[in-house]
ZADO-1210 file (C-alpha; in nm, 4 decimals, padded with zeros to 6 digits):
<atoms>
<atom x="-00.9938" y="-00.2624" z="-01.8048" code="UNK" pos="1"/>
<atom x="-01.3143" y="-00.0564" z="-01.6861" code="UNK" pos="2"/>
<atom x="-01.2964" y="00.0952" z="-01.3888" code="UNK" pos="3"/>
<atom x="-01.6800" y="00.0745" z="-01.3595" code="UNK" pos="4"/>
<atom x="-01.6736" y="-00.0720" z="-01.0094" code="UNK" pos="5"/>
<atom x="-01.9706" y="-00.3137" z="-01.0338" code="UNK" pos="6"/>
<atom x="-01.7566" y="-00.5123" z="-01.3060" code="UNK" pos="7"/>
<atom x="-01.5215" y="-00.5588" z="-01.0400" code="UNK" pos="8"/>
<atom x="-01.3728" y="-00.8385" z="-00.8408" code="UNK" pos="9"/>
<atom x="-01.3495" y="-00.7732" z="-00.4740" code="UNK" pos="10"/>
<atom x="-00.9686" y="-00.7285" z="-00.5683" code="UNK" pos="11"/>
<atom x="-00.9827" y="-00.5148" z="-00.8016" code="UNK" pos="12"/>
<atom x="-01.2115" y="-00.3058" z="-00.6115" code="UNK" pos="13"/>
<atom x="-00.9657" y="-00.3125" z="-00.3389" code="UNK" pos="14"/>
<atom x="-00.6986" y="-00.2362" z="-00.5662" code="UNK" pos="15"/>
<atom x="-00.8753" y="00.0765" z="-00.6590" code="UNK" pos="16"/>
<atom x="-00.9565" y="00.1862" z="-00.3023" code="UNK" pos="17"/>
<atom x="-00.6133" y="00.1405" z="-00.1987" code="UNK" pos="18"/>
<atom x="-00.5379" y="00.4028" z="-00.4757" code="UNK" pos="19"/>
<atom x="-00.8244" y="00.6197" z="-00.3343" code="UNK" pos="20"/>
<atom x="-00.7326" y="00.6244" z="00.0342" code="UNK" pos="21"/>
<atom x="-00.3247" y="00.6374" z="-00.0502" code="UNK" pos="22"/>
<atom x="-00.3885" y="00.9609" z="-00.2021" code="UNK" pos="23"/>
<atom x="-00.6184" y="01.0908" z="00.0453" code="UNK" pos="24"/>
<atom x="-00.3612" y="01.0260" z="00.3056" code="UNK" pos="25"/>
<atom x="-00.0809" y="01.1808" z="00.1022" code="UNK" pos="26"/>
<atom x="-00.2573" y="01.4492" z="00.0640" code="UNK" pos="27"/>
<atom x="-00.3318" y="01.5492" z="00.3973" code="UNK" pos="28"/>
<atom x="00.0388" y="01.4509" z="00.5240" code="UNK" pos="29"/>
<atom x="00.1917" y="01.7247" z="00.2814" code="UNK" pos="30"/>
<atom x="00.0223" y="01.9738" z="00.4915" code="UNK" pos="31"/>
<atom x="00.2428" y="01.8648" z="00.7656" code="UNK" pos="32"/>
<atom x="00.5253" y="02.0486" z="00.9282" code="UNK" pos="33"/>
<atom x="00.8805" y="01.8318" z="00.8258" code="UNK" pos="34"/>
<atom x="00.9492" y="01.8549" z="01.2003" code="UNK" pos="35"/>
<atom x="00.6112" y="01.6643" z="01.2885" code="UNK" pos="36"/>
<atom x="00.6479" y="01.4210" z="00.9680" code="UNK" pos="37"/>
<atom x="00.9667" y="01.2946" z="01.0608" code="UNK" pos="38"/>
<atom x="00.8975" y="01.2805" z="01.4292" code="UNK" pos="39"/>
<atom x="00.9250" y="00.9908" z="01.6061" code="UNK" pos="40"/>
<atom x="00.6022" y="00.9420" z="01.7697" code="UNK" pos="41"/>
<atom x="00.6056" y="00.5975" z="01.9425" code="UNK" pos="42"/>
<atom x="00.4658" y="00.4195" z="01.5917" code="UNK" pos="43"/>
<atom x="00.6046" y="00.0879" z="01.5457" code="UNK" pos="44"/>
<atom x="00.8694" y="00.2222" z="01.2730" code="UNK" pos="45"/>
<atom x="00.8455" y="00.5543" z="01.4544" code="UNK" pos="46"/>
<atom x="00.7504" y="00.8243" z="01.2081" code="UNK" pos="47"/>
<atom x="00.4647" y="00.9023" z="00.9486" code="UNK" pos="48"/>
<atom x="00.7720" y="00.9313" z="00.7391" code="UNK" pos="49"/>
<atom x="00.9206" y="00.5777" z="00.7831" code="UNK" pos="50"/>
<atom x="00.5799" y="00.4187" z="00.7996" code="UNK" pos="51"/>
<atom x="00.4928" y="00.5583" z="00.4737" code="UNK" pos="52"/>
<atom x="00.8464" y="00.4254" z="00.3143" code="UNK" pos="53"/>
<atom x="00.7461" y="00.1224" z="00.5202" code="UNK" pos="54"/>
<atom x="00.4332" y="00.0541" z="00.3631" code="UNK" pos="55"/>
<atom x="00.6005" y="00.1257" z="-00.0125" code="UNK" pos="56"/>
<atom x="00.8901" y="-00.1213" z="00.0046" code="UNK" pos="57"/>
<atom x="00.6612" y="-00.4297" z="00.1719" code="UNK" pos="58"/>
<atom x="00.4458" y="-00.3477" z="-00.1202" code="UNK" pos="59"/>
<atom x="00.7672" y="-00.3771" z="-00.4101" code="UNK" pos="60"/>
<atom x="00.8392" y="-00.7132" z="-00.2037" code="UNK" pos="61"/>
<atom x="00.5011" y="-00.8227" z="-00.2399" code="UNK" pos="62"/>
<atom x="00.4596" y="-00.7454" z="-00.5951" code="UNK" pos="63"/>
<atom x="00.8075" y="-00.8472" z="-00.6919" code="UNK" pos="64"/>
<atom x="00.7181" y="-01.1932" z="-00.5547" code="UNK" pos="65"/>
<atom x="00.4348" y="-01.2130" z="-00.7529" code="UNK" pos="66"/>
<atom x="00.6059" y="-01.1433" z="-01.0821" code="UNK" pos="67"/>
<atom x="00.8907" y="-01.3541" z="-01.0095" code="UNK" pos="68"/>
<atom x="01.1553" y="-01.0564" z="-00.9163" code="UNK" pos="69"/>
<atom x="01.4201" y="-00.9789" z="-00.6683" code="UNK" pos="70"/>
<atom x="01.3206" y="-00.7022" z="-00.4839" code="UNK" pos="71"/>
<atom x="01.6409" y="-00.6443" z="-00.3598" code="UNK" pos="72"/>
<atom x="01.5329" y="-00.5128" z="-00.0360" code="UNK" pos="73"/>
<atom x="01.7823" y="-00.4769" z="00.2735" code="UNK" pos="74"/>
<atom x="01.5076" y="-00.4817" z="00.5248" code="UNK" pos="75"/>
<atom x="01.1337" y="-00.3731" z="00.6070" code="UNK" pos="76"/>
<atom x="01.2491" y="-00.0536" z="00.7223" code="UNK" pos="77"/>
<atom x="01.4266" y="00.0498" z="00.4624" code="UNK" pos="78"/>
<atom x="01.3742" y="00.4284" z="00.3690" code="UNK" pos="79"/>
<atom x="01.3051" y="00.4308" z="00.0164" code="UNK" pos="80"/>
<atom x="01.3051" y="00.7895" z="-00.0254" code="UNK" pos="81"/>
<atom x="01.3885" y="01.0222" z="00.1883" code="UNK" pos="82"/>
<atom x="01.1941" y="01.3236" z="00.0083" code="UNK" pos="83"/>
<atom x="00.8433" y="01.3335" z="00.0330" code="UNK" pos="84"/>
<atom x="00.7437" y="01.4556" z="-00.2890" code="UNK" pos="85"/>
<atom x="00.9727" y="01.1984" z="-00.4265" code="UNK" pos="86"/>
<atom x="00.8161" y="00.9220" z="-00.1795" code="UNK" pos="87"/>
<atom x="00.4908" y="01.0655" z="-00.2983" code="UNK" pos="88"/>
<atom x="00.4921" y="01.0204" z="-00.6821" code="UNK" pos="89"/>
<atom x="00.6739" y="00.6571" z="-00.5867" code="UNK" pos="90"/>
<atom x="00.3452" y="00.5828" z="-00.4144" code="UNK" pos="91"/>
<atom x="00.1276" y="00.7450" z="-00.6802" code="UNK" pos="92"/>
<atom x="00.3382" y="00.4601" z="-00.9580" code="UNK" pos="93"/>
<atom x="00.3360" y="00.1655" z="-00.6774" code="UNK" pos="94"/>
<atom x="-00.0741" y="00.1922" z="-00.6795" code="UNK" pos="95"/>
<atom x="-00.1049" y="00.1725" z="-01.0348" code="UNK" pos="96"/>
<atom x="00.1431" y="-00.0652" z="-01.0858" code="UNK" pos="97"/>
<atom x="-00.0866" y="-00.2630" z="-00.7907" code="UNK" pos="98"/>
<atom x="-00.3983" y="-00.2387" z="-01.0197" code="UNK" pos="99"/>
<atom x="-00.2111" y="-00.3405" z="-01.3311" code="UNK" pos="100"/>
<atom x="-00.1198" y="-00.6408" z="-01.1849" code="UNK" pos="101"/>
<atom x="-00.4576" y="-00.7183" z="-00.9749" code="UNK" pos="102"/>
<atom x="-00.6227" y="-00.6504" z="-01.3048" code="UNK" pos="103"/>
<atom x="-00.4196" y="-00.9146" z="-01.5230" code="UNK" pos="104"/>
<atom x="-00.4283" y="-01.2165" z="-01.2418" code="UNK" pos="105"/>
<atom x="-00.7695" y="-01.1708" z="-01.2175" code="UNK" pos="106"/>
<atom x="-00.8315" y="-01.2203" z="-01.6080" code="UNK" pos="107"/>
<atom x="-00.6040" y="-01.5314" z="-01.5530" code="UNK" pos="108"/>
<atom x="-00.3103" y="-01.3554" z="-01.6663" code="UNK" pos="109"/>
<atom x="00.0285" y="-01.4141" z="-01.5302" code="UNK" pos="110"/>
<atom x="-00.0954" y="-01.7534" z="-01.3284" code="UNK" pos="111"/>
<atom x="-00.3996" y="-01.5621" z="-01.2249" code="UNK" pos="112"/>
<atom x="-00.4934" y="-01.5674" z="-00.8694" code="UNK" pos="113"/>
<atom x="-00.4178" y="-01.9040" z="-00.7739" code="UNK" pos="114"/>
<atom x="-00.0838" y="-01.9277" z="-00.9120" code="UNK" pos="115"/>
<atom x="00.1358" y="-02.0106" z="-00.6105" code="UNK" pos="116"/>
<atom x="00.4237" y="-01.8076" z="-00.5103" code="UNK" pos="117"/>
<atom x="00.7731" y="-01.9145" z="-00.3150" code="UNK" pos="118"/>
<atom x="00.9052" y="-01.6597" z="-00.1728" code="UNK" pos="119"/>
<atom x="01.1790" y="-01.6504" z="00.1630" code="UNK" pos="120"/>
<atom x="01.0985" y="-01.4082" z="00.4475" code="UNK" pos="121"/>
<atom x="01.2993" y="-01.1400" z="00.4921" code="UNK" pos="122"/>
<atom x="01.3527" y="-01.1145" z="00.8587" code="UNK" pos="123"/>
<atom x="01.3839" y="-01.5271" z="00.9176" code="UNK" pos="124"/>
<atom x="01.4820" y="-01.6409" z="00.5569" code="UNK" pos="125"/>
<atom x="01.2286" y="-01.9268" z="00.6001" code="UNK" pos="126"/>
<atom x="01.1138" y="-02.0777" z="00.2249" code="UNK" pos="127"/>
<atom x="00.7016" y="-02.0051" z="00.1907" code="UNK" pos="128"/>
<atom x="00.4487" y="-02.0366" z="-00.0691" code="UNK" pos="129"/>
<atom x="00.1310" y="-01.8249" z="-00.1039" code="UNK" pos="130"/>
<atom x="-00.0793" y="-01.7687" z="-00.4110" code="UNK" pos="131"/>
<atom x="-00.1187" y="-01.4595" z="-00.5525" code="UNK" pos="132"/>
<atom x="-00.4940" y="-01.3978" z="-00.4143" code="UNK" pos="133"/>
<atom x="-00.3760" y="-01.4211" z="-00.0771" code="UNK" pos="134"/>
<atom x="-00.0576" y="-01.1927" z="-00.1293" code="UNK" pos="135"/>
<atom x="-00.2714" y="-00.9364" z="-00.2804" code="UNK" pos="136"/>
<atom x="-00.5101" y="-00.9418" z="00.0011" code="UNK" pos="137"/>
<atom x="-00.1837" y="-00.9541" z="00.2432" code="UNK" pos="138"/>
<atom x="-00.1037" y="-00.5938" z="00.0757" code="UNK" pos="139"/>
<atom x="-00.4493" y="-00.4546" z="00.1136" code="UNK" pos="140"/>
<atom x="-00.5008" y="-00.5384" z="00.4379" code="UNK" pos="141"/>
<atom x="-00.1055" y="-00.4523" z="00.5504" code="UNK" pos="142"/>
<atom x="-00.1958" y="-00.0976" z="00.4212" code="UNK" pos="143"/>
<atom x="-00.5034" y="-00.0566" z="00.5730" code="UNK" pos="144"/>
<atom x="-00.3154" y="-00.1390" z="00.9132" code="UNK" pos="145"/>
<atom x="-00.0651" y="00.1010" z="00.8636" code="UNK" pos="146"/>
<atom x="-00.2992" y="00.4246" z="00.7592" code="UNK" pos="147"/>
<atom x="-00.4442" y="00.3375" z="01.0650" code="UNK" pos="148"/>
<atom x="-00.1684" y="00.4406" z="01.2647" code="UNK" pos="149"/>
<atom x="-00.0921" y="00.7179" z="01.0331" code="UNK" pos="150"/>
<atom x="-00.4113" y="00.7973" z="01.0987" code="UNK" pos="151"/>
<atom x="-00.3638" y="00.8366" z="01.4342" code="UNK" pos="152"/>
<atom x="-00.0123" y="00.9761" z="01.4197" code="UNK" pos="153"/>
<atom x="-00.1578" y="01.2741" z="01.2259" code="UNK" pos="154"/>
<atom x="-00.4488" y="01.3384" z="01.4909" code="UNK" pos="155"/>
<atom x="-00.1424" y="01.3462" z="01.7131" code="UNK" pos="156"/>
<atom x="-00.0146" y="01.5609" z="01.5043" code="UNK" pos="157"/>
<atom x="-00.2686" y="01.8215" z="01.5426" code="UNK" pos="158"/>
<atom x="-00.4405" y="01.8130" z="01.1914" code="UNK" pos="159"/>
<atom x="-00.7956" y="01.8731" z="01.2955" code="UNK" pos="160"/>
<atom x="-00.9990" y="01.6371" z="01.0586" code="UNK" pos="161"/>
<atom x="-00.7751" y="01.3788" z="00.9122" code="UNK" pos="162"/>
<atom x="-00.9641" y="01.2254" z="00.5987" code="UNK" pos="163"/>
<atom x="-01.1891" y="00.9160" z="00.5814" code="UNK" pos="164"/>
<atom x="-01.0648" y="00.6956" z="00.4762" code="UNK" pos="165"/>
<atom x="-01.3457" y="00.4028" z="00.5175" code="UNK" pos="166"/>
<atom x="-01.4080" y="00.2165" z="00.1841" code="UNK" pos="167"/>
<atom x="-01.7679" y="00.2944" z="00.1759" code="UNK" pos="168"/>
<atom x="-01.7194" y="00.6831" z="00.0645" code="UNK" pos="169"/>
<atom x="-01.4935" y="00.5263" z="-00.1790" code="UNK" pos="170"/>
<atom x="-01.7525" y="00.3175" z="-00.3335" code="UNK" pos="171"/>
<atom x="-02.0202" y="00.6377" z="-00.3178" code="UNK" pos="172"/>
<atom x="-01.7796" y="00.8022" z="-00.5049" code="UNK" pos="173"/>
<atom x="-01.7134" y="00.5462" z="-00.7680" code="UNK" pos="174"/>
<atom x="-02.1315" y="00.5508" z="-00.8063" code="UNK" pos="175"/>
<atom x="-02.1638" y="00.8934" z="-00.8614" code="UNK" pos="176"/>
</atoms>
């Protein structure tokens, strides 16, 4: 599918930013010291470390709903990898996998968008249904909350200019 971001779905072009400010973030936490990348800095799962594994695994349970997996999860804190490079290249495969599969349930593919999803939470084990659409946008928006506090973890940090990561850059970019 063409990336060309005016033939785009709001979705897809979502999709593609999540890529964009995933690797922008990655990229400034390998600068990091291991000392302040594992440190627990009074985030909600503590680290930049476990957030990061954080947002990975809610984002296989997400897309292993979708596609009718188990995603085998033991809980949203889960530490997924415990290397960062390793962590990293996970991420790097999680956000195309995400744009593979925005890309074919917006062409209708796979139950498309509105195809509704059961699914049990995995804190309260209570029996839901979403449809896709609003799972995908679930996962967008979950990671935008997240690099928020990483974000702000890494200011906290000391890094001096952490990167933008606002969507309209990303979208001057994709224009150039």
């Amino acid at each position: 599918m063409s990336d060309n971001i005016e033939n785009l779905n709001e979705l897809q072009i979502l999709a593609r930013y999540n890529r964009w400010a995933n690797a922008r973030l990655y990229d400034c936490v390998e600068g990091l010291a291991d000392d302040a990348y594992r440190a627990d800095s009074g985030a909600y799962f503590g680290s930049i470390h476990a957030t990061l594994n954080h947002l990975l695994a809610v984002d296989h349970l997400w897309t292993s709903r979708i596609m009718g997996e188990y995603h085998g999860l033991s809980g949203l804190d889960q530490i997924l990898h415990d290397d960062f490079t390793v962590l990293k290249s996970a991420r790097l495969a999680m956000d195309e996998h995400i744009i593979r599969l925005t890309d074919r349930q917006s062409v209708g593919l796979d139950g498309g968008l509105d195809k509704q999803v059961s699914y049990r939470s995995v804190k309260e084990n209570i029996k839901h249904a979403s449809s896709a659409r609003h799972i995908l946008l679930t996962v967008f928006n979950h990671q935008t909350h997240h690099r928020g506090q990483i974000h702000c973890l890494l200011t906290q940090s000391g890094v001096d200019e952490p990167p933008v990561l606002d969507i309209m850059p990303f979208l001057h970019e994709q224009a150039d």
